[in-house]
PQR file with spaces between the fields and no chain letter, atoms N, CA, C, O and H, PARSE charges and radii, in Angstrom:
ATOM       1  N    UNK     1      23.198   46.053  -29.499 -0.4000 1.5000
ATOM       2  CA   UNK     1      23.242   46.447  -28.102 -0.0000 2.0000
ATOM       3  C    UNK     1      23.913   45.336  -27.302  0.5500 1.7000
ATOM       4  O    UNK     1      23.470   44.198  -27.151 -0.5500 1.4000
ATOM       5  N    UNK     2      25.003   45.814  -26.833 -0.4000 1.5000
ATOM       6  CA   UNK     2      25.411   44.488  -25.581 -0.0000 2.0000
ATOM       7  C    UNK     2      25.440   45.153  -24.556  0.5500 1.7000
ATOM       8  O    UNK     2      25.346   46.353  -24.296 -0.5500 1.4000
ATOM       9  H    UNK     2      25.364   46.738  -26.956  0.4000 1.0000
ATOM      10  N    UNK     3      25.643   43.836  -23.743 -0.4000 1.5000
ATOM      11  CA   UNK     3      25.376   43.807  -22.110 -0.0000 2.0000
ATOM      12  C    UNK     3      26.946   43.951  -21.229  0.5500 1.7000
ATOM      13  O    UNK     3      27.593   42.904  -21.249 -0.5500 1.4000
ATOM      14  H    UNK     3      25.719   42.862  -23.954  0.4000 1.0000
ATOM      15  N    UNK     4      27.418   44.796  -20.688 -0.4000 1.5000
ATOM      16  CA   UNK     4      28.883   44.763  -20.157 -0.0000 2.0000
ATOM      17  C    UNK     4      28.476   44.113  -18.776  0.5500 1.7000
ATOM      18  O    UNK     4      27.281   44.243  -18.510 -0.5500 1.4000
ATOM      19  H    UNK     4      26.893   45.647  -20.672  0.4000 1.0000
ATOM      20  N    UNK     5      29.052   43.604  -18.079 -0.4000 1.5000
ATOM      21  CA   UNK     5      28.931   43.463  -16.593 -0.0000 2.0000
ATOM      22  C    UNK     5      30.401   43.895  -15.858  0.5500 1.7000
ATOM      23  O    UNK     5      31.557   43.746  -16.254 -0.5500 1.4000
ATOM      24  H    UNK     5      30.022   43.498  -18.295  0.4000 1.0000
ATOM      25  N    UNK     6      29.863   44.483  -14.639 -0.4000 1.5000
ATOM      26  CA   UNK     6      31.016   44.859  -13.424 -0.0000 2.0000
ATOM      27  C    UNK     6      30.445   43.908  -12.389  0.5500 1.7000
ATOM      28  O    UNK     6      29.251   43.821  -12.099 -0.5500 1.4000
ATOM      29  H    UNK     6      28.924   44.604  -14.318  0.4000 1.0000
ATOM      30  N    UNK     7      31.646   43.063  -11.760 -0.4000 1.5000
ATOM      31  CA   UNK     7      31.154   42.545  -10.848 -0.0000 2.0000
ATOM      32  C    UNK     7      32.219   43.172   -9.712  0.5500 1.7000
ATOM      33  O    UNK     7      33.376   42.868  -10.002 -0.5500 1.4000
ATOM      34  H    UNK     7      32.615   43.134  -11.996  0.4000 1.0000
ATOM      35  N    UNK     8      32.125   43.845   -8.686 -0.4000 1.5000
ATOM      36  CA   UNK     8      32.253   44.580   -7.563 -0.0000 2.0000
ATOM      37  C    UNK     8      32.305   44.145   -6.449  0.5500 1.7000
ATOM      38  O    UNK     8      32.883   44.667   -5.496 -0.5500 1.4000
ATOM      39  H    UNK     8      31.185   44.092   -8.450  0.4000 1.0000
ATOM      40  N    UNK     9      31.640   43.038   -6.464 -0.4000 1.5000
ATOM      41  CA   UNK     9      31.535   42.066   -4.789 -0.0000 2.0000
ATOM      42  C    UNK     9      32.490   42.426   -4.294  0.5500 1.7000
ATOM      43  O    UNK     9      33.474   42.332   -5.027 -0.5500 1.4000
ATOM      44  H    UNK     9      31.170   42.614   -7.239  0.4000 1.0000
ATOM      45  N    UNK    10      32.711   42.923   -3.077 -0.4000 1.5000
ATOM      46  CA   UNK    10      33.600   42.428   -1.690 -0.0000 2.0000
ATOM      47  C    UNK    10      34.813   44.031   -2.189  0.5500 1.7000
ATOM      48  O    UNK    10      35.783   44.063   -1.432 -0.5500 1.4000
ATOM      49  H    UNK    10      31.911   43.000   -2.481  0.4000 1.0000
ATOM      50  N    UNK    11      34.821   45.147   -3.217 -0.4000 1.5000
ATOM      51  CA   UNK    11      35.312   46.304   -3.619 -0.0000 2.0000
ATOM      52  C    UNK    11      34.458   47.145   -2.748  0.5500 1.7000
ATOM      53  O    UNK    11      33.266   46.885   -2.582 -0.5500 1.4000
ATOM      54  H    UNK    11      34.034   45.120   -3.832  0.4000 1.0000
ATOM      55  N    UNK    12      35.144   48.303   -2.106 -0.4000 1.5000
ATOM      56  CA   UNK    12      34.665   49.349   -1.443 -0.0000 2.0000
ATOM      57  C    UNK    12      34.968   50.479   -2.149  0.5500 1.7000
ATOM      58  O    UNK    12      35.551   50.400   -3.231 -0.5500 1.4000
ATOM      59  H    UNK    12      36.112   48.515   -2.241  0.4000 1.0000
ATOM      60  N    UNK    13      34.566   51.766   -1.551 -0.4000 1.5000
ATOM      61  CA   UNK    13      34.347   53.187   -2.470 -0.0000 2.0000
ATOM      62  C    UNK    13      36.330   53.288   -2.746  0.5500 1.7000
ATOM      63  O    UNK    13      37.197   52.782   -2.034 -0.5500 1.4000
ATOM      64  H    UNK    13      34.093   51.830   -0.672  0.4000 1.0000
ATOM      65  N    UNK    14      36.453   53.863   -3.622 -0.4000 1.5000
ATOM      66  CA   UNK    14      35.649   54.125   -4.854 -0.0000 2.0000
ATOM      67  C    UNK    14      36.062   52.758   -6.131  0.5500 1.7000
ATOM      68  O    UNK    14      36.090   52.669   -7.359 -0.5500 1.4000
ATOM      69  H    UNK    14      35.748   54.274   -4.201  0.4000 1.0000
ATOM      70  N    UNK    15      36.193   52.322   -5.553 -0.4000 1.5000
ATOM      71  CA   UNK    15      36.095   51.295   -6.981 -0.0000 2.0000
ATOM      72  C    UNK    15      35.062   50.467   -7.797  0.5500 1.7000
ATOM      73  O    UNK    15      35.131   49.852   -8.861 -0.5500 1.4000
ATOM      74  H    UNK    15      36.171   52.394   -4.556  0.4000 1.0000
ATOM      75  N    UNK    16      34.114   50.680   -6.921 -0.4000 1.5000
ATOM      76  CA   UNK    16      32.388   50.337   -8.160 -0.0000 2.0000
ATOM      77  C    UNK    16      32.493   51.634   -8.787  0.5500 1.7000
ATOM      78  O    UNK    16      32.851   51.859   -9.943 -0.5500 1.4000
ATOM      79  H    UNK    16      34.057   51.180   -6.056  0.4000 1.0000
ATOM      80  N    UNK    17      32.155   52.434   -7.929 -0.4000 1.5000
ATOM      81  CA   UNK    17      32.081   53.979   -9.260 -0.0000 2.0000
ATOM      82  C    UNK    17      33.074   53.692  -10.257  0.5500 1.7000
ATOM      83  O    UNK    17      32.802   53.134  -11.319 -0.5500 1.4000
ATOM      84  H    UNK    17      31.864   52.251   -6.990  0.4000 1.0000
ATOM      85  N    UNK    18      34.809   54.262   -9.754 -0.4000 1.5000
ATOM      86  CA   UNK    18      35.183   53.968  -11.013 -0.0000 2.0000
ATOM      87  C    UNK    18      35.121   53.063  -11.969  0.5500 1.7000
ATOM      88  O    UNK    18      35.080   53.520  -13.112 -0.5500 1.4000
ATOM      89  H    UNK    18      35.030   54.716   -8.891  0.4000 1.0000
ATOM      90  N    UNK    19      35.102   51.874  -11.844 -0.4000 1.5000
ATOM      91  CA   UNK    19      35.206   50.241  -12.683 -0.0000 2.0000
ATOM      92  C    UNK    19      33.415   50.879  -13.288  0.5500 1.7000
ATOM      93  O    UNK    19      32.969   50.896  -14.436 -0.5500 1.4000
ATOM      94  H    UNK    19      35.136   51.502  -10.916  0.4000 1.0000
ATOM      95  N    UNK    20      32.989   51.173  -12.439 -0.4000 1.5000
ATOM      96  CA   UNK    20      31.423   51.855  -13.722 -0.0000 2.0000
ATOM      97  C    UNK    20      31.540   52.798  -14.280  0.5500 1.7000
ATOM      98  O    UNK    20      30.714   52.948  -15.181 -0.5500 1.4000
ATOM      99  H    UNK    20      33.352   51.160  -11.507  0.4000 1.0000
ATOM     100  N    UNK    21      32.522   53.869  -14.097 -0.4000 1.5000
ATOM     101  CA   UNK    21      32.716   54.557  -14.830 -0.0000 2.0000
ATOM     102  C    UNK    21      33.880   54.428  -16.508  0.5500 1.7000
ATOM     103  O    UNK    21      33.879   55.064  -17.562 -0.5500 1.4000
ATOM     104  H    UNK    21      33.193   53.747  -13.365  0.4000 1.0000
ATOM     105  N    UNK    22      34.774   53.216  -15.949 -0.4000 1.5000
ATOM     106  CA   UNK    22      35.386   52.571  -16.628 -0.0000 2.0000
ATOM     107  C    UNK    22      34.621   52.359  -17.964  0.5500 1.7000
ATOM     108  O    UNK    22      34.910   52.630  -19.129 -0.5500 1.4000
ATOM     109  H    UNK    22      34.775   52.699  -15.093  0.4000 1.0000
ATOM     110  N    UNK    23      33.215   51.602  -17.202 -0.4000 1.5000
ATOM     111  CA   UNK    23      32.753   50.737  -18.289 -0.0000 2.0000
ATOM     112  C    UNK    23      31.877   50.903  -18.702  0.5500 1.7000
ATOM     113  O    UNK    23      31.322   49.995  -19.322 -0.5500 1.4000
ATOM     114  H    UNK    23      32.981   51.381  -16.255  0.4000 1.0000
ATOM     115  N    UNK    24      31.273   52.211  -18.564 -0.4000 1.5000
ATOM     116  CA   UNK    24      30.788   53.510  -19.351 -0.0000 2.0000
ATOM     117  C    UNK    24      30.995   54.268  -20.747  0.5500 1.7000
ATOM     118  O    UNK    24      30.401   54.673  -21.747 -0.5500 1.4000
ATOM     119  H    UNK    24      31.724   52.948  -18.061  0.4000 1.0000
ATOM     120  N    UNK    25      32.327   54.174  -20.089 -0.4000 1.5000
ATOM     121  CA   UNK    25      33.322   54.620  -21.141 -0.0000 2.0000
ATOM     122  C    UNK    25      33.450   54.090  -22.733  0.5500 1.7000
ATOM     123  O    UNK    25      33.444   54.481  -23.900 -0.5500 1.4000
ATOM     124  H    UNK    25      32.809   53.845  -19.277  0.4000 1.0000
ATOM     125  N    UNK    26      33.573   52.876  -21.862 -0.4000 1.5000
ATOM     126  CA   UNK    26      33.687   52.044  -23.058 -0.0000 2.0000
ATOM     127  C    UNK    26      32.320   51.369  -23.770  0.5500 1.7000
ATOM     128  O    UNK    26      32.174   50.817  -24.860 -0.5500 1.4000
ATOM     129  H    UNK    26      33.578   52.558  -20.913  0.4000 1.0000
ATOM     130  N    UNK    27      31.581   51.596  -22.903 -0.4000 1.5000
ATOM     131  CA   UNK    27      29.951   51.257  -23.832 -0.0000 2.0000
ATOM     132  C    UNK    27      29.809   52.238  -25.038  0.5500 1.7000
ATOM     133  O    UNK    27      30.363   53.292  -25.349 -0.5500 1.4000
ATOM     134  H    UNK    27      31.700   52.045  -22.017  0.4000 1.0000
ATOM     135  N    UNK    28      29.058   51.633  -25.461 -0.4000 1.5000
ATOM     136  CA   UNK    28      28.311   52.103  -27.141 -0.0000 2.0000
ATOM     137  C    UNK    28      27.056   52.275  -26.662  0.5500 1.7000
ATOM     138  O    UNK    28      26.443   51.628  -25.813 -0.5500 1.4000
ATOM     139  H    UNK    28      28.608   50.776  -25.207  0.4000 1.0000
ATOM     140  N    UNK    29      26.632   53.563  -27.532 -0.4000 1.5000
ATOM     141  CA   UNK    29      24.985   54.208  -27.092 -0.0000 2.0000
ATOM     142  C    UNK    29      23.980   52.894  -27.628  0.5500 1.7000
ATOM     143  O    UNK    29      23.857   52.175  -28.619 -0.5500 1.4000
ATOM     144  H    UNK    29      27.130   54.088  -28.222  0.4000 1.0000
ATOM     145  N    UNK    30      23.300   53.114  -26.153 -0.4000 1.5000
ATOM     146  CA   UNK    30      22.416   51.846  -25.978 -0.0000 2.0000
ATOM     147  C    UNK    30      23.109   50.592  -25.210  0.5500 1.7000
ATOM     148  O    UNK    30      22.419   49.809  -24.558 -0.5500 1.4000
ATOM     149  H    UNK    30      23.400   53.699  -25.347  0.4000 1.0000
ATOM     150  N    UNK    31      24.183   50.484  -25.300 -0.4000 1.5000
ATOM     151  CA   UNK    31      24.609   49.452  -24.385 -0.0000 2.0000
ATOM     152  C    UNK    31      24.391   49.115  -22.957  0.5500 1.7000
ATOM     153  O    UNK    31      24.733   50.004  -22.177 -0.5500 1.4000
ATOM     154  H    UNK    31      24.745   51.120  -25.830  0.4000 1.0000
ATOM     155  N    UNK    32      23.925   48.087  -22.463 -0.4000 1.5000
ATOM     156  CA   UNK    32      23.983   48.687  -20.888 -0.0000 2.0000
ATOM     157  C    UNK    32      24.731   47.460  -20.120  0.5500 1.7000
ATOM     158  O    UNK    32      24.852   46.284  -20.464 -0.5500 1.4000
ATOM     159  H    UNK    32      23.648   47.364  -23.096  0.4000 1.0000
ATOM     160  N    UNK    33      25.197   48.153  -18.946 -0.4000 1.5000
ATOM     161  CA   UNK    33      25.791   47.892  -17.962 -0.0000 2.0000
ATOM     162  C    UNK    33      25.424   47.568  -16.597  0.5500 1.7000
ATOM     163  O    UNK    33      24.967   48.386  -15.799 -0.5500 1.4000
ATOM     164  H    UNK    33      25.099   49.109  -18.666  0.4000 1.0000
ATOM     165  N    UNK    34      25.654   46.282  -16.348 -0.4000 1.5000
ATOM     166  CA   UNK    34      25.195   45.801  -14.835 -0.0000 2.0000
ATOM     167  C    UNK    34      25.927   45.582  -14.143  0.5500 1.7000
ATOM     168  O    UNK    34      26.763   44.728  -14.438 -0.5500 1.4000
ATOM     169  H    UNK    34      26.026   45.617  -16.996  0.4000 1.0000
ATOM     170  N    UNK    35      25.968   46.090  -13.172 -0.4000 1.5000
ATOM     171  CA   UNK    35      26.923   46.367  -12.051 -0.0000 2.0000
ATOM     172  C    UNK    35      26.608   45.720  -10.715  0.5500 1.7000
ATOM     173  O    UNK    35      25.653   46.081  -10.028 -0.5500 1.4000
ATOM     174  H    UNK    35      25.289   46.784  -12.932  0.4000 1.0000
ATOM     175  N    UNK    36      27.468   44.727  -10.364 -0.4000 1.5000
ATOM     176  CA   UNK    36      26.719   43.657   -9.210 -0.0000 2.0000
ATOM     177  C    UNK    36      27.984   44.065   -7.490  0.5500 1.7000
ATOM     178  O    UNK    36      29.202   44.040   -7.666 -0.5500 1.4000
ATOM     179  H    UNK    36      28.244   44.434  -10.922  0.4000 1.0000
ATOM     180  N    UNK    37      27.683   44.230   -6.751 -0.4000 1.5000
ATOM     181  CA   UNK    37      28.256   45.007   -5.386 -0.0000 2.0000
ATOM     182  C    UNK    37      27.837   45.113   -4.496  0.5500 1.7000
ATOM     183  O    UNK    37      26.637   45.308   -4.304 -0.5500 1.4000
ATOM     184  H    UNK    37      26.693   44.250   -6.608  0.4000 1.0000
ATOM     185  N    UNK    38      28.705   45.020   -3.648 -0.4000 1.5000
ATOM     186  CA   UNK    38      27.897   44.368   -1.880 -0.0000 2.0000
ATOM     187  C    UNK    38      28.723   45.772   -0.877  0.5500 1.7000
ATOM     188  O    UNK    38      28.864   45.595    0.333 -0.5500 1.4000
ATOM     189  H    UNK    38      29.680   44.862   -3.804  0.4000 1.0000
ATOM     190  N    UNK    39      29.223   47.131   -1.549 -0.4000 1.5000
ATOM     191  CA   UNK    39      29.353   48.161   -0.931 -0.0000 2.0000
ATOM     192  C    UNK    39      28.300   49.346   -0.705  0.5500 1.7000
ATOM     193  O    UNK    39      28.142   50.267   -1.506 -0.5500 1.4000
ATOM     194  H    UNK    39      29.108   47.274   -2.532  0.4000 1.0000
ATOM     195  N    UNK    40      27.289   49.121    1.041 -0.4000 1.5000
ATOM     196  CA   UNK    40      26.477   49.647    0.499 -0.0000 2.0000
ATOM     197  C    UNK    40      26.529   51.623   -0.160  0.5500 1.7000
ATOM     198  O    UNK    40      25.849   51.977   -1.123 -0.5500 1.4000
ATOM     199  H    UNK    40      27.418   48.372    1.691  0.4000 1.0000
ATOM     200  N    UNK    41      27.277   52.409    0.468 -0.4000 1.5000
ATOM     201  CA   UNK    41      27.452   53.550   -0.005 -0.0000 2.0000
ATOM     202  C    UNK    41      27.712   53.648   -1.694  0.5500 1.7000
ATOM     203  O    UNK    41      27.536   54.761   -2.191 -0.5500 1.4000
ATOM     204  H    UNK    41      27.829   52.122    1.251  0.4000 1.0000
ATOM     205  N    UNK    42      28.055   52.713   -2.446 -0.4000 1.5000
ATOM     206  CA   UNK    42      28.186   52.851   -4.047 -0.0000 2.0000
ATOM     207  C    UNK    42      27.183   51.974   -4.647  0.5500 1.7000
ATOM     208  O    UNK    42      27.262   51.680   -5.840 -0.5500 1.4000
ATOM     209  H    UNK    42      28.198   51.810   -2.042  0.4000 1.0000
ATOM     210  N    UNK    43      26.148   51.491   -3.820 -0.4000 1.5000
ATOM     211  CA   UNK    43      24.677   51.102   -4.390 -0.0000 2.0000
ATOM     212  C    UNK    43      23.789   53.061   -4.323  0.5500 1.7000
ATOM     213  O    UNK    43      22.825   53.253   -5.064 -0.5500 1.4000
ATOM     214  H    UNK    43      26.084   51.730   -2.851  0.4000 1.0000
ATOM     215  N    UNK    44      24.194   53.993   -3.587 -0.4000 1.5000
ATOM     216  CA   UNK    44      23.695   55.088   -3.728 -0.0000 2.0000
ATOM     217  C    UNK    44      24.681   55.945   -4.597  0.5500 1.7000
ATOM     218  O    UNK    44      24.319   56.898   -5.286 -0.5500 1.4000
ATOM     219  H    UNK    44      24.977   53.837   -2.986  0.4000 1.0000
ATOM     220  N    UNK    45      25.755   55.569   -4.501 -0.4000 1.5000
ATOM     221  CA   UNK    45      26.506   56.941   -5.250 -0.0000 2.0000
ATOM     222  C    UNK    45      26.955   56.201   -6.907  0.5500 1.7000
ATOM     223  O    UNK    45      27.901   56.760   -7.461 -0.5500 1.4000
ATOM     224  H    UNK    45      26.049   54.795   -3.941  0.4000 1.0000
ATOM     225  N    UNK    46      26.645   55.627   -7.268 -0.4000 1.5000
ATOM     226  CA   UNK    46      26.313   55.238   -9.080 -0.0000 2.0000
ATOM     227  C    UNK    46      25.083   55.722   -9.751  0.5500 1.7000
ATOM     228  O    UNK    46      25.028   56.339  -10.815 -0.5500 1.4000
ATOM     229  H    UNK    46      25.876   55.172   -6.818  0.4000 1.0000
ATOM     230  N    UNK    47      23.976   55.309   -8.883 -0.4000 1.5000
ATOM     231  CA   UNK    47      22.690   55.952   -9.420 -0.0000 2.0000
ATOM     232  C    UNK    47      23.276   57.525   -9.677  0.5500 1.7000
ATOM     233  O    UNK    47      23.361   58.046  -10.790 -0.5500 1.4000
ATOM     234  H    UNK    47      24.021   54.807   -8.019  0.4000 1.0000
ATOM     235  N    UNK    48      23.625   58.102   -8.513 -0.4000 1.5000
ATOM     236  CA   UNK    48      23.894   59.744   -8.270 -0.0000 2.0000
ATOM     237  C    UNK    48      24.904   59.848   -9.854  0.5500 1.7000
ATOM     238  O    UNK    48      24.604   60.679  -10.711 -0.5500 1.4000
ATOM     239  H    UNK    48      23.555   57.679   -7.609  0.4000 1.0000
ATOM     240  N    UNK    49      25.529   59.339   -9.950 -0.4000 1.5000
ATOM     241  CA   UNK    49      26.583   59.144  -11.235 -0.0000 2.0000
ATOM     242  C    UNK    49      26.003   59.183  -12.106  0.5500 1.7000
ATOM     243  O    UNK    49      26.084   60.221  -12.762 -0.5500 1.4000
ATOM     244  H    UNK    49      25.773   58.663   -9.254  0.4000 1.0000
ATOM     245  N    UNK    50      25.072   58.053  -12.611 -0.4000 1.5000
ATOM     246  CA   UNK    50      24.635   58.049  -13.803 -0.0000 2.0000
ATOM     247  C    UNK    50      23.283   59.001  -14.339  0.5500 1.7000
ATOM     248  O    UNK    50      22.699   58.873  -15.415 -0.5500 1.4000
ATOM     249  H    UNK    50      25.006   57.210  -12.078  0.4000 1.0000
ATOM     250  N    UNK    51      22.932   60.144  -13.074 -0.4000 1.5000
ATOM     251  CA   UNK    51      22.127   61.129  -13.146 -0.0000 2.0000
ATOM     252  C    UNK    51      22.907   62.282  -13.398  0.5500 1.7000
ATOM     253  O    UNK    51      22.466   63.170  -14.127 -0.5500 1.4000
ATOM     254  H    UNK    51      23.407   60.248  -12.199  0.4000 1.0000
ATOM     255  N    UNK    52      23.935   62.351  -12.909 -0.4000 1.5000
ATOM     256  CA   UNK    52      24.800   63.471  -13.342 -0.0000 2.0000
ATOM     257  C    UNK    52      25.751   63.586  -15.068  0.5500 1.7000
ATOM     258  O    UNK    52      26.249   64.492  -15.737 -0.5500 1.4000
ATOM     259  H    UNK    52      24.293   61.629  -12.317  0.4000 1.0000
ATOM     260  N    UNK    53      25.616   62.329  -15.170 -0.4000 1.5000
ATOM     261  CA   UNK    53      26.051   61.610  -16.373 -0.0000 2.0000
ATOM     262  C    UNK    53      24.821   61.833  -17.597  0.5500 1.7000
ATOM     263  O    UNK    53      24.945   62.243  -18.751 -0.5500 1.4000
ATOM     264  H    UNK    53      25.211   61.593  -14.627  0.4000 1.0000
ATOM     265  N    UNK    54      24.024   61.544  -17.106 -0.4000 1.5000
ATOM     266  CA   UNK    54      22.591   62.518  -18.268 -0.0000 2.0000
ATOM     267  C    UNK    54      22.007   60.805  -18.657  0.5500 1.7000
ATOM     268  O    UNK    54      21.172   60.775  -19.561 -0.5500 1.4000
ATOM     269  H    UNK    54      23.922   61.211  -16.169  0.4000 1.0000
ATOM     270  N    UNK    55      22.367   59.530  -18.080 -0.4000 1.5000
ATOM     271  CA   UNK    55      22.152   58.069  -18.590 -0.0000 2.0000
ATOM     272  C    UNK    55      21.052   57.941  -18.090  0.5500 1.7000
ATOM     273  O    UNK    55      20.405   58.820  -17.520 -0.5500 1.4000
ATOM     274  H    UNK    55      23.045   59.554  -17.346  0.4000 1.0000
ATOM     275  N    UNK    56      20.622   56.334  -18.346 -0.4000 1.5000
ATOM     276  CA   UNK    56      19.317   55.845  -18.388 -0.0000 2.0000
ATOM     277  C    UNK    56      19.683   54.577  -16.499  0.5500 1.7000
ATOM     278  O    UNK    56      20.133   53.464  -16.224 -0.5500 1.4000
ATOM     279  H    UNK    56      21.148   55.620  -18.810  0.4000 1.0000
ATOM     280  N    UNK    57      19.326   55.316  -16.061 -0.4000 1.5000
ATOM     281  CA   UNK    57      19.069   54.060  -14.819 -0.0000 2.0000
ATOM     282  C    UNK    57      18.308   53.457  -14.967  0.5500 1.7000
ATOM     283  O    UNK    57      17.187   53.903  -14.721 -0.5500 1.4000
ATOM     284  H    UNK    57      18.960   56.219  -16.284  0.4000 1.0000
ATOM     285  N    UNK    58      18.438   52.185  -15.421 -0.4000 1.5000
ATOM     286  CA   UNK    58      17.011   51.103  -15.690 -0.0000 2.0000
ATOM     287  C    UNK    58      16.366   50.308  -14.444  0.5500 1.7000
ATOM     288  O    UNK    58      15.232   49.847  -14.316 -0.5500 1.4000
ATOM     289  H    UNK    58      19.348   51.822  -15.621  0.4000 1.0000
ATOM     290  N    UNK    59      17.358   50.304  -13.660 -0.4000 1.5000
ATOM     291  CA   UNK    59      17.236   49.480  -12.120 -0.0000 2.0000
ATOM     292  C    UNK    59      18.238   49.585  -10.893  0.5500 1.7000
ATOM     293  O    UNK    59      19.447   49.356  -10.876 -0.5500 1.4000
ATOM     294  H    UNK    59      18.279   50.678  -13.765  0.4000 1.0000
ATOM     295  N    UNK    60      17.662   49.864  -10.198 -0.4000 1.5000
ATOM     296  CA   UNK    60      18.887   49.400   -8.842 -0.0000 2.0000
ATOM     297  C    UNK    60      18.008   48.023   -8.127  0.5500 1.7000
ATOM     298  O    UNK    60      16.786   48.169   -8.129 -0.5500 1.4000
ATOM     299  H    UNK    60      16.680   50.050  -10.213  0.4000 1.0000
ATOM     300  N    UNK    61      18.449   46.944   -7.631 -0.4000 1.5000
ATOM     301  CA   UNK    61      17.880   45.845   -7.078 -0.0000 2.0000
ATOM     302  C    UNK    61      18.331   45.378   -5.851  0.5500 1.7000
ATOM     303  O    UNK    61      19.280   46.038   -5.427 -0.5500 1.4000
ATOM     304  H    UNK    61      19.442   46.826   -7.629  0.4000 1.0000
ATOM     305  N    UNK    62      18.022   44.590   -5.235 -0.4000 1.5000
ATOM     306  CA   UNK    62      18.959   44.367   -3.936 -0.0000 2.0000
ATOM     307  C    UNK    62      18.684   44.758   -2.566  0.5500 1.7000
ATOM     308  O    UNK    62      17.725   45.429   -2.185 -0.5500 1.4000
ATOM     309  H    UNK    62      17.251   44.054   -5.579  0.4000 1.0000
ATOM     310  N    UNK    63      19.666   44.247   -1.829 -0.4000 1.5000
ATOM     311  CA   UNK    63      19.901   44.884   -0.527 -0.0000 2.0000
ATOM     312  C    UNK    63      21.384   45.206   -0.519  0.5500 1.7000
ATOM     313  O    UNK    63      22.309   44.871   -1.259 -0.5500 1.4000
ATOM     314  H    UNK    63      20.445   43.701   -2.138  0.4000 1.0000
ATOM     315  N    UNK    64      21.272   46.261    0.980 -0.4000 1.5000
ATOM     316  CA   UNK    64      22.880   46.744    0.812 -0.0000 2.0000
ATOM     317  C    UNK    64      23.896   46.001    0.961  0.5500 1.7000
ATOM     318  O    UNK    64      25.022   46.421    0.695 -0.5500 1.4000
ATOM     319  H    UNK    64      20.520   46.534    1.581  0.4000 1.0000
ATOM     320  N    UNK    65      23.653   44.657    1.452 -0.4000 1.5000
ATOM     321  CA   UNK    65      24.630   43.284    1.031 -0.0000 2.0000
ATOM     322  C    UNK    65      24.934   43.061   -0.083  0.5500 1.7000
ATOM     323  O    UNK    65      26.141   42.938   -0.289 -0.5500 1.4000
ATOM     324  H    UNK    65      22.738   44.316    1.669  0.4000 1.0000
ATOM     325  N    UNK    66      24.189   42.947   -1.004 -0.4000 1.5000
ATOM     326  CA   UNK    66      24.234   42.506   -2.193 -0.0000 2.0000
ATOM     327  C    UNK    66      23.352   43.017   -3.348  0.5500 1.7000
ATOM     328  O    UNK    66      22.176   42.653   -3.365 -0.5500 1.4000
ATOM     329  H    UNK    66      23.208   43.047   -0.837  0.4000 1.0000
ATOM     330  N    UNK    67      23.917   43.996   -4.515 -0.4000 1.5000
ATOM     331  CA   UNK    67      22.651   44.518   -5.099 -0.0000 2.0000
ATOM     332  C    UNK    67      23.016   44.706   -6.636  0.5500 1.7000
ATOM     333  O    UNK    67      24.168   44.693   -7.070 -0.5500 1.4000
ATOM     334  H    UNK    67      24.873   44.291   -4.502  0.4000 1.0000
ATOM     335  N    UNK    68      22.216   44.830   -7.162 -0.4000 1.5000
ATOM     336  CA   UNK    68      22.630   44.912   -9.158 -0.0000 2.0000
ATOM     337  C    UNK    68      22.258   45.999   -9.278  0.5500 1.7000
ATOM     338  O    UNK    68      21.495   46.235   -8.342 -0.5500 1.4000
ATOM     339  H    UNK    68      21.280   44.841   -6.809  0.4000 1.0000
ATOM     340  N    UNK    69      22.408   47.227  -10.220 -0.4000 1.5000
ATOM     341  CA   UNK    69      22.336   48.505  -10.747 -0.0000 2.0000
ATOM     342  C    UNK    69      22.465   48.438  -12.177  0.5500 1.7000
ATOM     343  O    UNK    69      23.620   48.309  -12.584 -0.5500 1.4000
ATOM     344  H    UNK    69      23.028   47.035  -10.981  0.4000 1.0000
ATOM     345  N    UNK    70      21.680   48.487  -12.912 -0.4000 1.5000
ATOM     346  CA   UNK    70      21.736   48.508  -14.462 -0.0000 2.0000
ATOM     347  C    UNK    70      21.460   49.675  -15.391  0.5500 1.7000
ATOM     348  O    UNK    70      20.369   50.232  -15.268 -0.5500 1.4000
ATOM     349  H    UNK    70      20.742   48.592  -12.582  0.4000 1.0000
ATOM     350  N    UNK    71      22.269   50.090  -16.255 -0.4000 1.5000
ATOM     351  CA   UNK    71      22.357   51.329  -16.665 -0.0000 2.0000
ATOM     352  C    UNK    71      22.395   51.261  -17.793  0.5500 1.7000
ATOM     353  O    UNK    71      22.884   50.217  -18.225 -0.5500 1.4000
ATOM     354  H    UNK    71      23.155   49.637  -16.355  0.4000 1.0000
ATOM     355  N    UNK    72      21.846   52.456  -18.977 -0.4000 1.5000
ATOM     356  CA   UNK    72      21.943   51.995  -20.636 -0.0000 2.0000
ATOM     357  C    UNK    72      22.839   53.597  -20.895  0.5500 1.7000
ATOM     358  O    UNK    72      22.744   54.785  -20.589 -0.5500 1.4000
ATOM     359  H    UNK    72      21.449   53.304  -18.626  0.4000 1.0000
ATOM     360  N    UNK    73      23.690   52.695  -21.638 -0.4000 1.5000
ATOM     361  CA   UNK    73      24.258   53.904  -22.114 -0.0000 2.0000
ATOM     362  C    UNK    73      23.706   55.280  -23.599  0.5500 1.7000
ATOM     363  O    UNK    73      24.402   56.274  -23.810 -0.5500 1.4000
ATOM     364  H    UNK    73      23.767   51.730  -21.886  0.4000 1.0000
């Protein structure tokens, strides 16, 4: 199992989604992905992603300044 990271800081919509969807992609089942981003509208619309996606949301953390979202593939 590895750990991918997206770091997103200071990226607005849509580029956390995609760059998480990117790196989704490329995960291996069980892998997960932490996604670090200070846009607050794609601290709500990844969770929404990775529910529509059928994945494991392990965490969203943060404030809408600054927040981590971790996901297992």
């Amino acid at each position: 199992m590895a750990e991918i990271k997206v770091d997103c800081r200071g990226e607005t919509c849509p580029v956390p989604l995609v760059e998480t969807r990117k790196a989704l992609r490329k995960a291996a089942p069980g892998d997960v992905i932490e996604v670090i981003g200070t846009h607050p509208a794609s601290k709500k619309e990844i969770p929404m992603a990775v529910e529509a996606l059928q994945l494991k949301l392990l965490s969203v953390e943060g404030t809408d300044t600054i927040w981590t979202i971790r996901i297992q593939r």
